[in-house]
N, C-alpha and C positions, 0 to 999 in steps of 0.2 A: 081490506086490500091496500099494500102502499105504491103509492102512485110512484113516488122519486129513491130510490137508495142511494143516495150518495157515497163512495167511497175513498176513502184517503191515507195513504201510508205515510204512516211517520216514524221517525227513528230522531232518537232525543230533543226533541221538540218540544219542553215543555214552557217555551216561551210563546209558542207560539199557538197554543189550543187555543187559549180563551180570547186571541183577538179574534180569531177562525170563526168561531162561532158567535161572537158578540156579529160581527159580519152576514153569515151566510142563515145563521136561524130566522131571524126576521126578515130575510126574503123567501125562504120559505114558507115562515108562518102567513105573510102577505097572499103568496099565492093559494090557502084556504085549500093546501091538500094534503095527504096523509104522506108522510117522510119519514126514513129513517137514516143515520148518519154515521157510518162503520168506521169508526178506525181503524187500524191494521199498524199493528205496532212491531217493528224489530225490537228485538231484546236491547232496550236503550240503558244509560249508565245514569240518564238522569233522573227526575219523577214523573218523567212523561205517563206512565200509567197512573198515577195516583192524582196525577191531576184530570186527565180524563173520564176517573173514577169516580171524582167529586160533583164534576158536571152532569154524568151520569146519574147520580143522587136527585140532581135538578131539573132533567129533562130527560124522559123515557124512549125520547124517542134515538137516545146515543147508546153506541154499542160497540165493544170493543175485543179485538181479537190480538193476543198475544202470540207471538210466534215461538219457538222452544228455543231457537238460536237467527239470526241475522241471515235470512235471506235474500234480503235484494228488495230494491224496489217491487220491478216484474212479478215475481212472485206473490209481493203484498198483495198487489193490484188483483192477482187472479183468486189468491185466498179471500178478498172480499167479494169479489163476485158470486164466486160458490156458494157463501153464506149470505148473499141479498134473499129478498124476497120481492123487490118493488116490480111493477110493468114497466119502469123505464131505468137507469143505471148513469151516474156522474161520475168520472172520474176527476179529483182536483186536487192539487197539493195543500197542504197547509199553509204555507208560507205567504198566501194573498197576493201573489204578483199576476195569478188569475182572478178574475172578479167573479163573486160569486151570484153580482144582481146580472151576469149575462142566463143565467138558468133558467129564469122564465122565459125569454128567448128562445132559448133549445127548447123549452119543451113545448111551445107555441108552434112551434118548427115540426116538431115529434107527432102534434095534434091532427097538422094537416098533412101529414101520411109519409114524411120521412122517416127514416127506421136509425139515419146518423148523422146527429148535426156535430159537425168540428168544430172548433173556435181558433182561427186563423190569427199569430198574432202578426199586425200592420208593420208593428214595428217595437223593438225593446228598448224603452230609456235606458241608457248609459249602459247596452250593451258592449260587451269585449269585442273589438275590431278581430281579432286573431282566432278568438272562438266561432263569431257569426262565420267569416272565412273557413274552419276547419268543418264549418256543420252545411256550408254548403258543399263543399268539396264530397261531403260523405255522405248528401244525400244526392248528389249527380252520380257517383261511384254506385250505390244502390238501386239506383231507377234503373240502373244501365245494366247491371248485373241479374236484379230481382225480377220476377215473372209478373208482379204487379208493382201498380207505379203506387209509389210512396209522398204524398205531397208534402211540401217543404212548409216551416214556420208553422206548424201544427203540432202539436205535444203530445200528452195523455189529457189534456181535459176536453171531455167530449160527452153528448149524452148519448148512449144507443138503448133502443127499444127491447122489448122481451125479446124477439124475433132473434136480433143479433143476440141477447142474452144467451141464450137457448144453442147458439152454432159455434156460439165459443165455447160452449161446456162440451156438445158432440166429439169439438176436435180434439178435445183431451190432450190440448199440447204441453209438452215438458218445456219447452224453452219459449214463454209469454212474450211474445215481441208485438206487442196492442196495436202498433199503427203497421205491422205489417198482417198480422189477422184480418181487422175491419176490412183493409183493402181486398186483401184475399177472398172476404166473405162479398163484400159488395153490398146489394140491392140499395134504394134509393138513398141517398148522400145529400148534405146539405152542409155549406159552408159562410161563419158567419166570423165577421174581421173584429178583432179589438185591438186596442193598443196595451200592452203588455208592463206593468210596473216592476222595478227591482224590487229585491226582496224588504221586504219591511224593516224584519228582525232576525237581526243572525245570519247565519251562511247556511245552505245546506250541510244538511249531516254524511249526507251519500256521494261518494268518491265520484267526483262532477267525470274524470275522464276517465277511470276504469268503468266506469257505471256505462257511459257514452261510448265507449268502444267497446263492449261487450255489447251492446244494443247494437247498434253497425254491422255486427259481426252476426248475430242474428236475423237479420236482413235480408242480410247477403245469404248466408247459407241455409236459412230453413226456409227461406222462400223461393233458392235458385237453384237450377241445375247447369248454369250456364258455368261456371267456374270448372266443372269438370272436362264442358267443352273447351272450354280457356288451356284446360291441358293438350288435349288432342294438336286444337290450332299451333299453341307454341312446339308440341314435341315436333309434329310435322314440319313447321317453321326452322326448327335446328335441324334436324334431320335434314332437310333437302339445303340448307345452309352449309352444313359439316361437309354432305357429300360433293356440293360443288367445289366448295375450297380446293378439298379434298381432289378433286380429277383435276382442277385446274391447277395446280402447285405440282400435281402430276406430271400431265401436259408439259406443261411450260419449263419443268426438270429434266425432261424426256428431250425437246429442242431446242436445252440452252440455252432459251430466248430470257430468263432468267432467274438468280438465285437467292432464295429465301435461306433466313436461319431460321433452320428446321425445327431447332430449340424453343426457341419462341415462338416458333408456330402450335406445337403440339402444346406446349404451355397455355397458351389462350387457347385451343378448342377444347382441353382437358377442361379448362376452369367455363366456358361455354357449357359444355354439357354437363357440369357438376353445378352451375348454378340453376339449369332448367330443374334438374334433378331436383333437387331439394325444393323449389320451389313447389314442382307440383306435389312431392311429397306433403310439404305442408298444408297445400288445398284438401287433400287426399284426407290429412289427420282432421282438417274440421267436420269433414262429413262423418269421416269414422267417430269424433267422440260424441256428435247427438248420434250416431245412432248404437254405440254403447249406452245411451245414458237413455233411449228408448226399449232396447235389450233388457236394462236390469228394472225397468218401470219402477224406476224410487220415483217417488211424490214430490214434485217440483215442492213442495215448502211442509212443516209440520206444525200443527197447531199446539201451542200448551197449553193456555185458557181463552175461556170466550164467557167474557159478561153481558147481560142482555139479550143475549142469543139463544135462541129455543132451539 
């Protein structure tokens, strides 16, 4: 039985396997329990598989899943889970700006009956003043929107138990949004702070703001139904705004008391209710395209090979 499945997406990465594991194997092997350690590879350009290959030669307990084309993070993240086997589950990047000696930690936490411990970071050396600003803005946007609250300065590294293992497979979801699932799933949480280092080596491979606003956007929409409310209240809002105008430019035409160009008036409530218009149309189209993309149940990501893996 394995106790820890670590899982990690990487995409051209091959600078950065063997600090990863020079790192995170010997607090493993420390903790004297049975592990295994998944990588989950986008189709990369450089040898990321062949060096994870190598190490693989060296230590049995590494295993590696190729995807057919470039899914995404999200998607990595769920194609490893699928193929764990452990009673408890890590999510971690490669890159070591999470520490991997915080996992005895989590699972010391896991032992005495939490089923999710987070890892909250305190604080990010030589964070982007403009980024930290735009991820706060968009996880107040979120909370505010979303049916569950979503906590801030939390990432994907986290441990959860078979328990949650087991409720994330149930929900079979197409669109992987990990920190609004766990919240969604619940039961007992546990939250532990570290201080958070920049990347080591290199830059991320995965598009920091498309990647980051398509996560937001699933947030918002596969865990809310408020935005559909958001239409009603604003259509209501123009509506009873139009028709007052509307009686009082009447009125007040009607007794002279005075005179509008009318020009300009129909001009702006034309472009009023063309800008609600469209706006809620576009709310409309994000719900419509997960639920086309639930419709045609394609497989959030496609495997090509998988070494290691029984």
């Amino acid at each position: 039985m394995v106790d820890i499945s670590i899982v990690t997406p990487i995409y051209n990465e091959e600078k950065n396997i063997t600090p990863f594991l020079d790192r995170i194997v010997p607090v493993l092997e420390k903790m004297q329990i049975k592990y295994e350690i998944i990588f989950v590879m986008d189709v990369s350009e450089d040898n990321t598989e062949r060096v994870v290959l190598n190490h693989i030669e060296k230590n049995n307990n590494l295993k590696l899943i190729v995807m057919s084309r470039r899914f995404g993070q999200p998607a990595a993240m769920l194609a490893g889970l699928n193929n764990s086997s452990g009673e408890n589950l890590v999510f971690i990047d490669v890159d070591l700006q999470d520490p991997p000696e915080l996992i005895p930690d989590m699972y010391n936490e896991i032992i005495k009956g939490f089923e999710v411990v987070l890892a909250k970071r305190k604080k990010k050396i030589n964070e982007n003043t403009i980024r930290k600003f735009v991820s706060t803005i968009g996880y107040f946007i979120i909370n505010k929107l979303s049916d569950t609250n979503i906590p801030q300065n939390i990432g994907e590294y986290r441990m959860i138990s078979k328990k949650i293992i087991n409720q994330i497979k149930d929900l079979k979801e197409n669109e992987f949004f990990l920190r609004g699932i766990v919240s969604y799933i619940g039961f007992k949480q546990k939250v532990i702070e570290f201080e958070r280092k920049g990347r080591e080596i290199g830059e991320t491979k995965y598009n920091k703001f498309t990647g980051s606003f398509r996560i937001g956007l699933n947030g918002i929409f596969s865990f809310s139904t408020k935005p559909l409310h958001l239409i009603t209240i604003l259509s209501s809002i123009s509506f009873i705004s139009s028709l007052t105008i509307f009686v009082l430019y009447l009125a007040l035409t009607l007794l002279k008391l005075f005179v509008f160009k009318y020009q300009f008036f129909i001009i702006t409530l034309i472009l009023l209710v063309a800008s609600l218009i469209f706006f809620s149309l576009g709310i409309l189209s994000e719900y419509l395209a997960r639920l086309i993309i639930d419709i045609k149940k394609r497989p959030s990501y496609i495997i090509d090979k998988k070494y290691n893996i029984k």
